[in-house]
The first five atom37 places (N, CA, C, CB, O) and aatype in JSON, in Angstrom:
{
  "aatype": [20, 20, 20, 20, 20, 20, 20, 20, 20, 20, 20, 20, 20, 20, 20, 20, 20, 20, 20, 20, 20, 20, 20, 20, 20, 20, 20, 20, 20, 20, 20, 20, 20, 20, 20, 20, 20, 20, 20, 20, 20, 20, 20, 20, 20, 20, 20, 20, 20, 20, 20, 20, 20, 20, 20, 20, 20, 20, 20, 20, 20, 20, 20, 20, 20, 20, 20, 20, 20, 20, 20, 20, 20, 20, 20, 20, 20, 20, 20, 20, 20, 20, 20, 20, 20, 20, 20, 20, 20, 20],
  "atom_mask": [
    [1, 1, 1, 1, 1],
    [1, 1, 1, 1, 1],
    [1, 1, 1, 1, 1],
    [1, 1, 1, 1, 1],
    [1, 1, 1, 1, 1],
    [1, 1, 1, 1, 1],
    [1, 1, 1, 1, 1],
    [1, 1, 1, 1, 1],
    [1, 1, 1, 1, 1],
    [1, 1, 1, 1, 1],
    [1, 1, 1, 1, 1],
    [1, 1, 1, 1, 1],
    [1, 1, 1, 1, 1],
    [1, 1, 1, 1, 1],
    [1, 1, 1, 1, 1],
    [1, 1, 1, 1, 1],
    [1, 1, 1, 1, 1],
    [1, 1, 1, 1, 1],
    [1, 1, 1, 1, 1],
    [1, 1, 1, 1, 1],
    [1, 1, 1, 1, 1],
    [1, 1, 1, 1, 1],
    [1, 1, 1, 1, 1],
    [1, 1, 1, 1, 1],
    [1, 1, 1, 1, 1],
    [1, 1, 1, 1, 1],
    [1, 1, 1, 1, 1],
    [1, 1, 1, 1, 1],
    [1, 1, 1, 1, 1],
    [1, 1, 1, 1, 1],
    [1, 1, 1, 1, 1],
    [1, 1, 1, 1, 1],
    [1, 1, 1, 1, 1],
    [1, 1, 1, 1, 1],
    [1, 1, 1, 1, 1],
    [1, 1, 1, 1, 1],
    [1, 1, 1, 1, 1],
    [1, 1, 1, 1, 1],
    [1, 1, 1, 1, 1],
    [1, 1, 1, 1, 1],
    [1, 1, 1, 1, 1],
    [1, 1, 1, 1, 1],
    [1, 1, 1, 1, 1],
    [1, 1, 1, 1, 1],
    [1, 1, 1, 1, 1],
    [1, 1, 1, 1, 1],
    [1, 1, 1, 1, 1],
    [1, 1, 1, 1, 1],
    [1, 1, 1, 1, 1],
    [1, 1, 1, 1, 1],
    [1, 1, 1, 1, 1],
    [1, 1, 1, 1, 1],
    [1, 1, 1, 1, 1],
    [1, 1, 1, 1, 1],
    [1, 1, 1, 1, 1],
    [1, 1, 1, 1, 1],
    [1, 1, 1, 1, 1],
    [1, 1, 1, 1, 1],
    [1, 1, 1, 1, 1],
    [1, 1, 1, 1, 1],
    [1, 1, 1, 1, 1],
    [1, 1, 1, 1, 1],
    [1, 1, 1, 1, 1],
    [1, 1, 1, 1, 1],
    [1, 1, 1, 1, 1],
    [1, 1, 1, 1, 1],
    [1, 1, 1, 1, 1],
    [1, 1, 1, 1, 1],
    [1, 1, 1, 1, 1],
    [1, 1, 1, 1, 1],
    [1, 1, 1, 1, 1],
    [1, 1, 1, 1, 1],
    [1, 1, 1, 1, 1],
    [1, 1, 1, 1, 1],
    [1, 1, 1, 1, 1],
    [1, 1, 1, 1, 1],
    [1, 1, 1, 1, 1],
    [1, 1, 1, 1, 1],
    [1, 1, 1, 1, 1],
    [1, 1, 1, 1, 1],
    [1, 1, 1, 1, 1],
    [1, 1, 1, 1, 1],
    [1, 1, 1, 1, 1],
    [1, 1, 1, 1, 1],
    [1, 1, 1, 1, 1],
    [1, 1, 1, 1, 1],
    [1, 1, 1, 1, 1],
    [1, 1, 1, 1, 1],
    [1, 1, 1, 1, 1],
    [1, 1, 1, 1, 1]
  ],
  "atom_positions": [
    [[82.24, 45.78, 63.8], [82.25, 46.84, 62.83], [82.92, 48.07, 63.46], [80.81, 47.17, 62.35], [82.76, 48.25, 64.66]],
    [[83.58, 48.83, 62.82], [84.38, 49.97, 63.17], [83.57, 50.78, 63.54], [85.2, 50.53, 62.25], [82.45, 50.65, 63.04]],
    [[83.78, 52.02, 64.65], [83.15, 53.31, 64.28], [83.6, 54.4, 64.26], [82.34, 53.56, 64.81], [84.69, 54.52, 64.82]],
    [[83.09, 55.44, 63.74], [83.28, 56.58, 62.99], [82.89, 57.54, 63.64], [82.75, 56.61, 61.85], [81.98, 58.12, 63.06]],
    [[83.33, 58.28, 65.2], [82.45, 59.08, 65.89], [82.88, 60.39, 65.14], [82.6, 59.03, 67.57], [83.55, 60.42, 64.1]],
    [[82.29, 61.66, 65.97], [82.33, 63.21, 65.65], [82.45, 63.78, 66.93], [81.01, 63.84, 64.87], [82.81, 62.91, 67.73]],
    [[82.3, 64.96, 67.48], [82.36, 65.38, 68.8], [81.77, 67.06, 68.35], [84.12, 65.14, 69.58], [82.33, 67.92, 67.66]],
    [[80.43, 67.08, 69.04], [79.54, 68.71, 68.55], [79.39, 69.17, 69.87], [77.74, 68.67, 67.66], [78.77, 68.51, 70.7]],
    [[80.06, 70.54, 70.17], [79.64, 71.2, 71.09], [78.86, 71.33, 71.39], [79.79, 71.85, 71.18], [78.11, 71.84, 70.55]],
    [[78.17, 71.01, 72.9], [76.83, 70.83, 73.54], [76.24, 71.99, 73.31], [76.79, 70.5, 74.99], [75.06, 71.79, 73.06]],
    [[76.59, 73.42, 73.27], [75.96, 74.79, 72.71], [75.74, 74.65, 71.12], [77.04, 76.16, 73.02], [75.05, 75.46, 70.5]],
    [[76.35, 73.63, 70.57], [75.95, 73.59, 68.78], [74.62, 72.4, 68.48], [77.68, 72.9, 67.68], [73.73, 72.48, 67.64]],
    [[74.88, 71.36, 69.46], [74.0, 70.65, 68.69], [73.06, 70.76, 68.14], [73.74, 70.04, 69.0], [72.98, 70.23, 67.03]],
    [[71.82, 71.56, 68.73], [70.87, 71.74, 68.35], [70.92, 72.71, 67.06], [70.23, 72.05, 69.38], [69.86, 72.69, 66.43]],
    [[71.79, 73.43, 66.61], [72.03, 74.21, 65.27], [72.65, 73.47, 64.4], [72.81, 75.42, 65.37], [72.71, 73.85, 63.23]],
    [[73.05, 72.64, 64.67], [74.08, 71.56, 63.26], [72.88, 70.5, 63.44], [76.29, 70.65, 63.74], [73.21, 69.89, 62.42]],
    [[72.05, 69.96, 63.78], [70.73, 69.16, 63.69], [69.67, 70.29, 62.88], [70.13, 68.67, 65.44], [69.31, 69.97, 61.74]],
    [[69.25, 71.35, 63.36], [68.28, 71.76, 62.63], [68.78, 71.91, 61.48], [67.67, 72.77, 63.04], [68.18, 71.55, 60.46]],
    [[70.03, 72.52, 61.48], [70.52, 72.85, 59.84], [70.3, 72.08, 58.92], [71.83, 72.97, 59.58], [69.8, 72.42, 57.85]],
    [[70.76, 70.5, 59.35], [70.87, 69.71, 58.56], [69.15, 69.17, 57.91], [71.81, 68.71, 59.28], [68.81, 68.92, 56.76]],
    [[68.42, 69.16, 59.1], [67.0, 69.09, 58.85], [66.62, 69.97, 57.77], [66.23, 69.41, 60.05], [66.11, 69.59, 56.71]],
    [[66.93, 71.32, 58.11], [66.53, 72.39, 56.92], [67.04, 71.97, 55.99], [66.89, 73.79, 56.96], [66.24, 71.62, 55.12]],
    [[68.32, 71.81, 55.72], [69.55, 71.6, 54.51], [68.61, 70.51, 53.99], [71.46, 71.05, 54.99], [67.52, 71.02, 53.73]],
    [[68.64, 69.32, 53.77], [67.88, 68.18, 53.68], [66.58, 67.79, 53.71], [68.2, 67.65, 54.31], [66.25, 66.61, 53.86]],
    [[65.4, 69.2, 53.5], [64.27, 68.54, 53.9], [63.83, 67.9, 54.76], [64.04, 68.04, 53.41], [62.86, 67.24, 54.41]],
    [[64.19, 67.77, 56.05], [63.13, 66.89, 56.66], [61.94, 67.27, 56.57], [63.26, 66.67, 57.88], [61.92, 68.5, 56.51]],
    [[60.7, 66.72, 56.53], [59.57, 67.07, 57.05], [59.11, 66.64, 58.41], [58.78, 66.74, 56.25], [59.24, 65.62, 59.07]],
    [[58.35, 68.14, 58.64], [57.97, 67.91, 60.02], [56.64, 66.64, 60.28], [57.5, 69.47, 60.56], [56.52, 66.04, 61.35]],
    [[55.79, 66.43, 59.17], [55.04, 65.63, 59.39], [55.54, 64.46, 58.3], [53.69, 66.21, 59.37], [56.5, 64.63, 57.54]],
    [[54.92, 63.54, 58.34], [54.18, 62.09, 57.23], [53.33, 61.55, 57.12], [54.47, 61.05, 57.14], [52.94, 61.06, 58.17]],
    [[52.58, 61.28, 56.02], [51.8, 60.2, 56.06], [51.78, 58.91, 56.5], [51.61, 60.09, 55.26], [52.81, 58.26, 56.32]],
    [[50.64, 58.28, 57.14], [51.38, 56.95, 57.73], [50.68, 56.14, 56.56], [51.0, 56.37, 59.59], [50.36, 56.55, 55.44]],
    [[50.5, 54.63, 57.2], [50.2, 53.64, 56.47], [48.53, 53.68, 56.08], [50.69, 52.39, 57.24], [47.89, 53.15, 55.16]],
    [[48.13, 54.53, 57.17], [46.66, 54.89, 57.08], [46.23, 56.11, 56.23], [46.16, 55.15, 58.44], [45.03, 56.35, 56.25]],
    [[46.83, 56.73, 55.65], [46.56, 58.09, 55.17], [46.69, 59.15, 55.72], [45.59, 58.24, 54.86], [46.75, 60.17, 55.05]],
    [[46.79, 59.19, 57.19], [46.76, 60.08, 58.0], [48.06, 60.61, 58.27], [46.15, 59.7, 58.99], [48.93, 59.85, 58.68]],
    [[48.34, 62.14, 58.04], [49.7, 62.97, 58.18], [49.23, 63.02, 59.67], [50.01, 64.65, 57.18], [48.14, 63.28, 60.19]],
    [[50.71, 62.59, 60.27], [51.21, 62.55, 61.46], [52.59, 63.19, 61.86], [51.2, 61.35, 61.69], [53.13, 63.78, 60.93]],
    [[53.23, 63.19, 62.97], [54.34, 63.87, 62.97], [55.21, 62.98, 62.59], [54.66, 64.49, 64.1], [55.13, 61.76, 62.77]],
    [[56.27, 63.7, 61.93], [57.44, 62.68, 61.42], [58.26, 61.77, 62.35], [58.48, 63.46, 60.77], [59.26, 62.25, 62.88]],
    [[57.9, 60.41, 62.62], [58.36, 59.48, 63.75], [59.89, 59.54, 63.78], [57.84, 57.92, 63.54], [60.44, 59.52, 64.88]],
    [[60.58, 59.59, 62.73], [62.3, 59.87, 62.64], [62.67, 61.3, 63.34], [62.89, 59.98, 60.84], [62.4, 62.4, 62.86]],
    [[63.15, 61.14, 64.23], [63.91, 62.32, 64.89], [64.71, 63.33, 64.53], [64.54, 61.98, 65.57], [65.27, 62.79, 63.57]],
    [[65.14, 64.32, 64.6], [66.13, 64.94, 63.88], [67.21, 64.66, 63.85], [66.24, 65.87, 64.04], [68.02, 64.8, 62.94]],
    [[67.36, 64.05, 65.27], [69.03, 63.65, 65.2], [69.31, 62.26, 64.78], [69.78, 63.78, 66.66], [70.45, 61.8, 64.7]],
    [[67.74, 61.33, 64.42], [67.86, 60.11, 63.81], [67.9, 60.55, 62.12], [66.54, 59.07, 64.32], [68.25, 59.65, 61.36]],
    [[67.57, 61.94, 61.49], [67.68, 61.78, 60.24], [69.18, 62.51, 59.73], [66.36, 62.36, 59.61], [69.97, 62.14, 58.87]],
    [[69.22, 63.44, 60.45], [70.97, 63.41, 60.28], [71.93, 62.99, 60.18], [71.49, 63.61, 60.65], [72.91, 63.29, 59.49]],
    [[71.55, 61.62, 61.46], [72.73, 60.72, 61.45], [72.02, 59.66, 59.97], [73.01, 59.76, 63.35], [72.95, 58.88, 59.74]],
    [[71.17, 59.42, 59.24], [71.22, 58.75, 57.82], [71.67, 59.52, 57.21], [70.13, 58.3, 57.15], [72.57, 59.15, 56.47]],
    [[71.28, 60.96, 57.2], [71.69, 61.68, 55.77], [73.61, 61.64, 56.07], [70.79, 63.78, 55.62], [74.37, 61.51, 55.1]],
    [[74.16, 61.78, 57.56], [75.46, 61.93, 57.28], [76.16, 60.35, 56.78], [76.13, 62.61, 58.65], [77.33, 60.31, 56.41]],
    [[75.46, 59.3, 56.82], [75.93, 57.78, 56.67], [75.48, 57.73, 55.21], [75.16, 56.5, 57.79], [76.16, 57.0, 54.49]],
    [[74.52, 58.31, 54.68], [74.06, 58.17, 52.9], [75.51, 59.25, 52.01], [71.81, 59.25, 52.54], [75.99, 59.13, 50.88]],
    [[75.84, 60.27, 53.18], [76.54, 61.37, 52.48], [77.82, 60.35, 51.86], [77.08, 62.82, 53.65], [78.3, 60.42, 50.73]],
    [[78.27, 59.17, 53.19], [79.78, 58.62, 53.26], [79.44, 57.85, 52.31], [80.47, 57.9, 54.6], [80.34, 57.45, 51.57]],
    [[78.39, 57.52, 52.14], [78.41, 56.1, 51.32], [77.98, 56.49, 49.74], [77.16, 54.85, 52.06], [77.87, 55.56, 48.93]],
    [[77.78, 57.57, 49.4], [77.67, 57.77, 48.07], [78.7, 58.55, 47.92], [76.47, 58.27, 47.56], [78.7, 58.85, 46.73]],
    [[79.69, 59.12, 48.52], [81.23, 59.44, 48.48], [81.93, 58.36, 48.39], [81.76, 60.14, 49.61], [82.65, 58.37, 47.39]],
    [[82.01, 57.32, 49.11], [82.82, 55.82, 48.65], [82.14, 55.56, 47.4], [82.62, 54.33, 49.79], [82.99, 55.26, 46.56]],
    [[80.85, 55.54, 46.85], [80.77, 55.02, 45.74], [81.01, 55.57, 44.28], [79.8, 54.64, 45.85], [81.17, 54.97, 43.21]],
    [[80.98, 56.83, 44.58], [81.35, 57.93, 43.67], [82.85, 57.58, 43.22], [81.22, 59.43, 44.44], [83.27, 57.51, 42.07]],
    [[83.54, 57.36, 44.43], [85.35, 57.32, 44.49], [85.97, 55.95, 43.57], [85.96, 57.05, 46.44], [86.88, 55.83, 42.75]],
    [[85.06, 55.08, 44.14], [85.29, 54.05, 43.44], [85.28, 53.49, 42.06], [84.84, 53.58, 43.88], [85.99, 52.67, 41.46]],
    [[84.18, 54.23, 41.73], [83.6, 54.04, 40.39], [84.69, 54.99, 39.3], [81.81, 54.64, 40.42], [85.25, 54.61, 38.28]],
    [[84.73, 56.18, 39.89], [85.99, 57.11, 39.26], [87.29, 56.62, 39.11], [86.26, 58.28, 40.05], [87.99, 56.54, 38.1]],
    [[87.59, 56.17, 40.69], [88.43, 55.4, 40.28], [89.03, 54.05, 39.4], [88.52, 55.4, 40.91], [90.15, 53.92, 38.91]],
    [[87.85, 53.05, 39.39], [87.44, 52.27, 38.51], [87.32, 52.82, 36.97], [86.29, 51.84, 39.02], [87.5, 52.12, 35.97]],
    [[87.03, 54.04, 36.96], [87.1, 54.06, 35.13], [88.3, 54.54, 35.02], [85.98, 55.1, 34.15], [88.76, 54.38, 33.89]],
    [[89.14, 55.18, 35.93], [90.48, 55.63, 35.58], [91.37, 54.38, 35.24], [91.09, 56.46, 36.77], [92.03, 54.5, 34.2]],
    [[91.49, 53.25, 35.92], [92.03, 52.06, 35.61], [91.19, 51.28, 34.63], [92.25, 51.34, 36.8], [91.89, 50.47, 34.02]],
    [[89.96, 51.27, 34.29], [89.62, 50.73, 32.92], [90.18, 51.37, 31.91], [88.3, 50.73, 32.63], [90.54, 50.65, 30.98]],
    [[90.48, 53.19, 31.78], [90.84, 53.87, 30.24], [91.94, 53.48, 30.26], [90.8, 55.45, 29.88], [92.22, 52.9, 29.21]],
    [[93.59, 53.57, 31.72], [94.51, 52.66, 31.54], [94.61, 51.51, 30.77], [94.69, 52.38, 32.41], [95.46, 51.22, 29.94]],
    [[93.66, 50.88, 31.15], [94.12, 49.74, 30.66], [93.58, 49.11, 28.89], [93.66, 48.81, 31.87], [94.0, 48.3, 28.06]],
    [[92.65, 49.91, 29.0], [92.09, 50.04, 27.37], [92.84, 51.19, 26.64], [90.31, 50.44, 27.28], [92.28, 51.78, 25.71]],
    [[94.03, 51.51, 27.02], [94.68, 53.03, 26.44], [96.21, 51.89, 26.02], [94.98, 54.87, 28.12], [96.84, 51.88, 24.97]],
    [[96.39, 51.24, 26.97], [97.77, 50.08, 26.97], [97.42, 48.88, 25.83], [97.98, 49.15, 28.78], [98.21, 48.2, 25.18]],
    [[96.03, 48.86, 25.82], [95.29, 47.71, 24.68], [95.39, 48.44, 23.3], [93.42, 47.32, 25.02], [95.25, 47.72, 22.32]],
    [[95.57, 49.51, 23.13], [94.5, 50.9, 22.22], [95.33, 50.3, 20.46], [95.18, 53.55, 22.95], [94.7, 50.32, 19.41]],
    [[97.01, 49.75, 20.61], [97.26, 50.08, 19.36], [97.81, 48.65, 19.05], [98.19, 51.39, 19.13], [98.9, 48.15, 19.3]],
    [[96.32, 48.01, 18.21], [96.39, 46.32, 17.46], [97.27, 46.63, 16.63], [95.01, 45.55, 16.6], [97.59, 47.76, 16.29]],
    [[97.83, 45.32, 16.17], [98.78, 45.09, 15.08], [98.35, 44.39, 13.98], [99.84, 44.45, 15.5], [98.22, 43.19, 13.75]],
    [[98.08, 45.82, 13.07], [97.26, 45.65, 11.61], [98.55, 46.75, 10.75], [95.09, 46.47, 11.66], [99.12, 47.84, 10.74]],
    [[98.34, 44.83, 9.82], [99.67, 45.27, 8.95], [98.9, 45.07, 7.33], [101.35, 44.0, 9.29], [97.94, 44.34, 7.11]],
    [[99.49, 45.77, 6.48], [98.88, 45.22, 4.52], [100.15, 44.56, 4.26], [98.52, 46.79, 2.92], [101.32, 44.9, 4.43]],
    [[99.47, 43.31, 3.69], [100.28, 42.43, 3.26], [100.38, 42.53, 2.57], [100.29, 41.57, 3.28], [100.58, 41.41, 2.1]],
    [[100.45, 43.5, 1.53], [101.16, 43.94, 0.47], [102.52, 44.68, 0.12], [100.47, 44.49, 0.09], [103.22, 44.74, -0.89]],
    [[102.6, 45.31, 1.64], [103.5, 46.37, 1.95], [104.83, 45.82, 2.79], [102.68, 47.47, 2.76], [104.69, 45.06, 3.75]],
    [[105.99, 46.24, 2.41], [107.35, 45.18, 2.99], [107.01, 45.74, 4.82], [109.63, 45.84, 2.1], [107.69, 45.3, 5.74]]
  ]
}
C-alpha cells in the first residue's frame, strides 16, 4: 500500500495535535465497556491521524460521487430528446 507522509516542525507538533483535538472534539475521557469514564485510551496523535485519513476519504468520496452525477446528467442530457412524431402530421 502506498504512503502518504507530512513533515510538522518538531516546535509545532504539539499545537497542530491539540488543535486538531480541540477542532474535532476529542474527549479527554470515555466510557468503557463497564460504565466507568476513564481516560480516553486513543491518543491525540492516534486521533488526528483518523480524523486526517476520515478527512481524505470523505473528500475521495464526495469527488467521486460529484463527479459521477456530472457524467450521469451528460449522459441523460445526450438521451434527453426521444423521437415522438403525430402521425397525422407530414
Amino acid at each position: 500500500m502506498a504512503q502518504f507522509t507530512i513533515e510538522i516542525a518538531d516546535e509545532d507538533v504539539n499545537r497542530v495535535l491539540n488543535a486538531m483535538a480541540k477542532n474535532y472534539n476529542r474527549p479527554d475521557t470515555v466510557v468503557d465497556d463497564n460504565g466507568v469514564e476513564v481516560d480516553n485510551p486513543e491518543t491525540v496523535a492516534q486521533f488526528a491521524n483518523r480524523i486526517v485519513r476520515q478527512f481524505l476519504a470523505e473528500n475521495v468520496k464526495a469527488y467521486e460521487v460529484k463527479e459521477a452525477k456530472r457524467v450521469a446528467a451528460e449522459q441523460a442530457n445526450a438521451n434527453a430528446n426521444p423521437d415522438i412524431r403525430d402521425p397525422f402530421l407530414p
